[in-house]
N, C-alpha and C positions, 0 to 999 in steps of 0.2 A: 391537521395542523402540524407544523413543524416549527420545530426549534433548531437551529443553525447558529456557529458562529460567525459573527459580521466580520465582511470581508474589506466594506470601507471602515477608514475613520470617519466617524458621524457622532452627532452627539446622541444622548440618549433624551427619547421622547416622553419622558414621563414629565409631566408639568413641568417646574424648573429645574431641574435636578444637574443639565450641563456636565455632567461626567462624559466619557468615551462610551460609546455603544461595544456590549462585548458579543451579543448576542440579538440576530434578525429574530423576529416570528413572524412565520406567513401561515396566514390563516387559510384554509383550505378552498376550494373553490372560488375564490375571488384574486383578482389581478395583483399587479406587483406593485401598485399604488398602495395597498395596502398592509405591508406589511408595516412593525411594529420593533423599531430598533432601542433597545434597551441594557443599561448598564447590570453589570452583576449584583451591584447593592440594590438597583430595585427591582432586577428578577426574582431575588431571595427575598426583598418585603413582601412581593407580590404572592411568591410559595407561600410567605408563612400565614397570609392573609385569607387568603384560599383552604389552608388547610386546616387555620381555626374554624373556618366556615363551614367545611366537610365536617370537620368534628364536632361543632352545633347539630346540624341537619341529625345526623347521624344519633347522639344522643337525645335529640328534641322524637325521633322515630321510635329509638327501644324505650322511652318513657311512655308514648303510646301503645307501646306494643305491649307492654308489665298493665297498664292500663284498661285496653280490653280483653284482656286473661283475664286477669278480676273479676274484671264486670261477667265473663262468659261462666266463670267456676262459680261466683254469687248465683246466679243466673240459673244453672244445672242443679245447685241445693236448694234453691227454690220449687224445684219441681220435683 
C-alpha cells in the first residue's frame, strides 16, 4: 500500500466531508479504480482512529498475558 500525494484537484472521498484531496492511497495489488483520495483532516482522523485501535488490541493482549502468568504461577504452587 502506498500513500502519495494527489496530484489532481479532486475532492476528498470520505463520506461528505468535500474538502480538497491532499493525499491518493493505492491499495496494493489491485487496479487504479481503486484507490482512495483523501483530505489531510481525515487522514489524520483516520491515524488517530487506527491508533486508538492498535492501542486497545495491544492493551486488551498484555491484560491477557499478566492473566495467564497467574493462572501458570497458581498453577506450579499447586503442585
Amino acid at each position: 500500500m502506498k500513500l502519495l500525494k494527489c496530484k489532481y484537484r479532486i475532492k476528498c472521498e470520505m463520506g461528505a466531508c468535500g474538502n480538497v484531496a491532499k493525499y491518493s492511497i493505492f491499495p496494493s495489488r489491485t487496479g487504479s479504480q481503486s484507490t482512495l483520495h483523501v483530505c489531510e483532516n481525515c487522514l489524520e482522523e483516520l491515524t488517530d482512529l487506527f491508533m486508538k485501535e492498535k492501542v486497545a488490541k495491544k492493551e486488551k493482549a498484555e491484560k491477557k498475558d499478566k492473566v495467564t502468568k497467574k493462572d501458570k504461577g497458581a498453577k506450579d504452587e499447586k503442585e
